[in-house]
C-alpha positions, -999 to 999 in steps of 0.1 A, spaced: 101 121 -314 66 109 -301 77 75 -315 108 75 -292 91 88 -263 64 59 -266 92 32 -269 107 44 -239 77 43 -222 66 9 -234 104 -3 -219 100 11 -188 70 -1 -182 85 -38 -195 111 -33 -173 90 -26 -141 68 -58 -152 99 -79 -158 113 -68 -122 80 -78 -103 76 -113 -120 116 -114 -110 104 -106 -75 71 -128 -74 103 -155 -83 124 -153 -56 92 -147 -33 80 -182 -46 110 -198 -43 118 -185 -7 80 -198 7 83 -230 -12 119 -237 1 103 -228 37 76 -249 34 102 -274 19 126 -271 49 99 -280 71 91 -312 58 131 -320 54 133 -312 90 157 -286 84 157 -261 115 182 -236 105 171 -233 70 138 -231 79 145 -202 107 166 -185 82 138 -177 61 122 -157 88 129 -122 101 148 -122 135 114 -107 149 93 -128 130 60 -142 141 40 -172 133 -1 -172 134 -14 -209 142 -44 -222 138 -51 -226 175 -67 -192 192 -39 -191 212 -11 -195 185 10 -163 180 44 -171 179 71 -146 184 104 -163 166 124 -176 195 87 -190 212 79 -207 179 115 -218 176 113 -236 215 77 -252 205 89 -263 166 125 -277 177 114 -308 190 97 -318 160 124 -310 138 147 -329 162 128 -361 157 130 -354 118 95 -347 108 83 -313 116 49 -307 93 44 -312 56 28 -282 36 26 -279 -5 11 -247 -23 -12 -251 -46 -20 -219 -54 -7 -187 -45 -10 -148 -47 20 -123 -44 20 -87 -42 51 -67 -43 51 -31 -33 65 -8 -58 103 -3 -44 97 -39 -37 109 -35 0 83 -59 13 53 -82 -4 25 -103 9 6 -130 -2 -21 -157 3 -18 -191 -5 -37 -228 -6 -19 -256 14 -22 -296 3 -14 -304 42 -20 -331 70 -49 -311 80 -60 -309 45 -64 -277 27 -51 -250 46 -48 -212 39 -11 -193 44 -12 -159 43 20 -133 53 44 -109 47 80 -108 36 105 -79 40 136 -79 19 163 -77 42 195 -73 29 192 -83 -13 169 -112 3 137 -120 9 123 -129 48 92 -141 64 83 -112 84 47 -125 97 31 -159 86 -6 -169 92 -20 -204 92 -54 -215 91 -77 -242 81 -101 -239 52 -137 -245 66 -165 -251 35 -191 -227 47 -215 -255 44 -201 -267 72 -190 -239 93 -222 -249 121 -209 -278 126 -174 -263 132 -193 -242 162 -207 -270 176 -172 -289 176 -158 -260 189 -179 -239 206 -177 -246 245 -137 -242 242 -139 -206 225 -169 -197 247 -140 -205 279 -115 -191 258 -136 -157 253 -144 -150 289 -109 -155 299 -94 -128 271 -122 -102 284 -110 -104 315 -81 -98 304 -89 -66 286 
């Protein structure tokens, strides 16, 4: 009997292993068919990764794209057939337990150079969607001063204006 109840245990707890990697999968293929889309130039296929309500982080300050504002600023670059050109190289995914929703980090090979990605997805419908998606660019620490200096009388405008704000 113990024997039984152990084997049932060890296939359940298979099965729930199985059923994430299955997940991490589809999750993998969905970001790198996104990322995919976007260098094809494929609009549609690209926007029907994301959530209706989805949002897009840039790496501007001033970057947060709700889906229809990030649709307006991305559709002219897709119209002239090159939007932007991202390729994971490495990537994290982490599925909640009823695997409902996941999130992730990744590293980009892009224009910019290497980029970080990091969102979430919410399975809508049997599928997975780009809920929220974050882009930055990966500064070496090394040379983070010199990324204040660059940038440092922009954000210092930039700063006073969202206090005022507040």
């Amino acid at each position: 009997m113990k024997h039984k109840i152990f084997a049932l245990g060890l296939f359940m707890a298979s099965m729930t292993i199985f059923a994430q990697h299955t997940e991490k999968d589809k999750i993998n293929n969905v970001l790198d068919g996104w990322h995919l889309d976007a260098t094809n130039a494929d609009f549609e296929a690209y926007f029907g990764k994301m959530t209706k309500d989805g949002v897009f982080i840039g790496t501007d300050a001033m970057e947060n794209w709700q889906n229809d504002e990030f649709r307006a600023f991305s559709k002219p670059y897709f119209d002239q057939g090159k939007a932007w050109s991202f390729t994971a190289v490495q990537r994290n995914i982490y599925v909640n337990e009823d695997a409902t929703f996941a999130w992730f980090d990744e590293l980009l090979d892009t224009q910019m150079k290497i980029c970080r990605g990091s969102g979430v997805l919410k399975k809508i419908n049997g599928q997975w969607k780009i809920a929220h998606y974050v882009l930055s660019i990966a500064v070496p620490n090394e040379k983070v001063s010199e990324l204040i200096e660059i940038k440092g009388e922009k954000d210092d405008q930039l700063l006073q204006e969202l206090k005022k704000k507040q």
